[in-house]
C-alpha positions as a Markdown table, in Angstrom:
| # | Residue | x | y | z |
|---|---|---|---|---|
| 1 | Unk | 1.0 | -14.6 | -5.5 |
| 2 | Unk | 2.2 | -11.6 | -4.1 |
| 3 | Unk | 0.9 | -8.0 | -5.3 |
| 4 | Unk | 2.2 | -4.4 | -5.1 |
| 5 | Unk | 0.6 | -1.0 | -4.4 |
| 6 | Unk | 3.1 | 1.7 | -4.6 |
| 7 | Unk | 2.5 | 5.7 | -4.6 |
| 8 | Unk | 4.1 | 9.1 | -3.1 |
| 9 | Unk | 3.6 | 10.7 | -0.2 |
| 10 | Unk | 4.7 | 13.7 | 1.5 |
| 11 | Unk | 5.6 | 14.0 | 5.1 |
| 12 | Unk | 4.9 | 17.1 | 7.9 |
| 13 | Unk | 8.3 | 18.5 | 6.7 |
| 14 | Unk | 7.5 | 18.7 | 3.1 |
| 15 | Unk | 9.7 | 16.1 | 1.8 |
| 16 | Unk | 8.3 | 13.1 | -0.5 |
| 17 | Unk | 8.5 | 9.8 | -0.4 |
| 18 | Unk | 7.5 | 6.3 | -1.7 |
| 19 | Unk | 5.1 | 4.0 | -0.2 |
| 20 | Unk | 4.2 | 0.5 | -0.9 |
| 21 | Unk | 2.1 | -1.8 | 0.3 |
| 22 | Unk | 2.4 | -5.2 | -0.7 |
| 23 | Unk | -0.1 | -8.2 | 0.0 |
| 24 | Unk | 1.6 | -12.0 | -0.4 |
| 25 | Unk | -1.2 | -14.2 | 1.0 |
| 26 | Unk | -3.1 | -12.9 | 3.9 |
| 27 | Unk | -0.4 | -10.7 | 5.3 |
| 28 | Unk | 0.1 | -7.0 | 4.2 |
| 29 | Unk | 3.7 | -5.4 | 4.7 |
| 30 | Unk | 3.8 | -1.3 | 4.3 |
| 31 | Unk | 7.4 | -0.1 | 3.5 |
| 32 | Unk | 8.9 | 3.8 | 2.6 |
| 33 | Unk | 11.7 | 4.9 | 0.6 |
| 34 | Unk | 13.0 | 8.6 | 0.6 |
| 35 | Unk | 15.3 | 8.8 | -2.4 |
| 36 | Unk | 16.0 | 6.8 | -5.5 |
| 37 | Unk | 19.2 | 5.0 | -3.9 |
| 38 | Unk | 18.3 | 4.7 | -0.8 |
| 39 | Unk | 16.9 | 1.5 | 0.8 |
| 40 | Unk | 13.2 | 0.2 | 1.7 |
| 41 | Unk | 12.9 | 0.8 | 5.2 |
| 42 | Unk | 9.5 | 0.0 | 7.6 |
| 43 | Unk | 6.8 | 2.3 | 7.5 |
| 44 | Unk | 4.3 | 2.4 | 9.8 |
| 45 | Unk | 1.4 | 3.0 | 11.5 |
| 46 | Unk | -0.4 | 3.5 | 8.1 |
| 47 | Unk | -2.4 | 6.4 | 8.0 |
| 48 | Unk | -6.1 | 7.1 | 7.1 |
| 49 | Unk | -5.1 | 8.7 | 3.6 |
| 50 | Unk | -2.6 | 5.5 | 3.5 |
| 51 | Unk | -5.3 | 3.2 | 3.6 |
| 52 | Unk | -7.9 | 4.9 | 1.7 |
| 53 | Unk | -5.2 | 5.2 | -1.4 |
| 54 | Unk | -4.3 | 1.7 | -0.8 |
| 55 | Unk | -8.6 | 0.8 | -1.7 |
| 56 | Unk | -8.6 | 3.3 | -4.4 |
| 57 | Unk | -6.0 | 1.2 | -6.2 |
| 58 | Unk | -6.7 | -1.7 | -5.5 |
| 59 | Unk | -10.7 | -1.0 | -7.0 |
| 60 | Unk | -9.0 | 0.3 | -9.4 |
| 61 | Unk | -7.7 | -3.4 | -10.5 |
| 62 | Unk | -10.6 | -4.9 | -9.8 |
| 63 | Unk | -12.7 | -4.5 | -12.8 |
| 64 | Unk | -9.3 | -4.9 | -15.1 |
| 65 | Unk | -9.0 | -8.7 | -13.6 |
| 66 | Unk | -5.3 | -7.9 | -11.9 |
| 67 | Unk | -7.1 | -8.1 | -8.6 |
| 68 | Unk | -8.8 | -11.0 | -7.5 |
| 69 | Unk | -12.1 | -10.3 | -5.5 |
| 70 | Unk | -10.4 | -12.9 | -2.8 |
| 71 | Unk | -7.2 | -10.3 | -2.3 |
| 72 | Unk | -9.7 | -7.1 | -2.1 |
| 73 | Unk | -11.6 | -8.8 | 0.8 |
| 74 | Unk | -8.0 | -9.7 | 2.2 |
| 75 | Unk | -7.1 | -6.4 | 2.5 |
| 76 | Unk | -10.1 | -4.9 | 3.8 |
| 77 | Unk | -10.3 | -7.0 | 6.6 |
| 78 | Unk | -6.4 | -6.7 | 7.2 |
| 79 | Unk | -7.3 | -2.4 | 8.0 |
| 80 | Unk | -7.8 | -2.1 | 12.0 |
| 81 | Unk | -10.6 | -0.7 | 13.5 |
């Protein structure tokens, strides 16, 4: 079962834009779109606030059961370093 973690972020210009991170398995694929009608492109390296938003959401489904204790340990051992 795959699972989605999506939020905005702004870049050294100023401009915003969407990042998601999505977990099928034991593999973790980050992607970026700009606009609304504009296509998911690559993102990457993630970056420190990247990651540490990634964990807040994903504890945040914890407790509400949409996250499996199994996927959490899957992603933390997915972050380098």
């Amino acid at each position: 079962m795959s699972m989605e973690f999506g939020w905005w972020a702004q870049d050294a210009d100023g401009s915003k834009f969407q990042v998601r991170a999505t977990l099928v398995g034991q593999r973790l694929t980050w992607t970026r779109k700009q606009g609304h009608h504009q296509p998911w492109e690559p993102y990457g390296p993630p970056t420190d606030e990247d990651w540490a938003q990634l964990f807040e959401a994903a504890d945040k489904r914890l407790p509400r059961r949409l996250l499996s204790p199994k996927q959490l340990a899957a992603i933390k051992r997915l972050r380098p370093g």
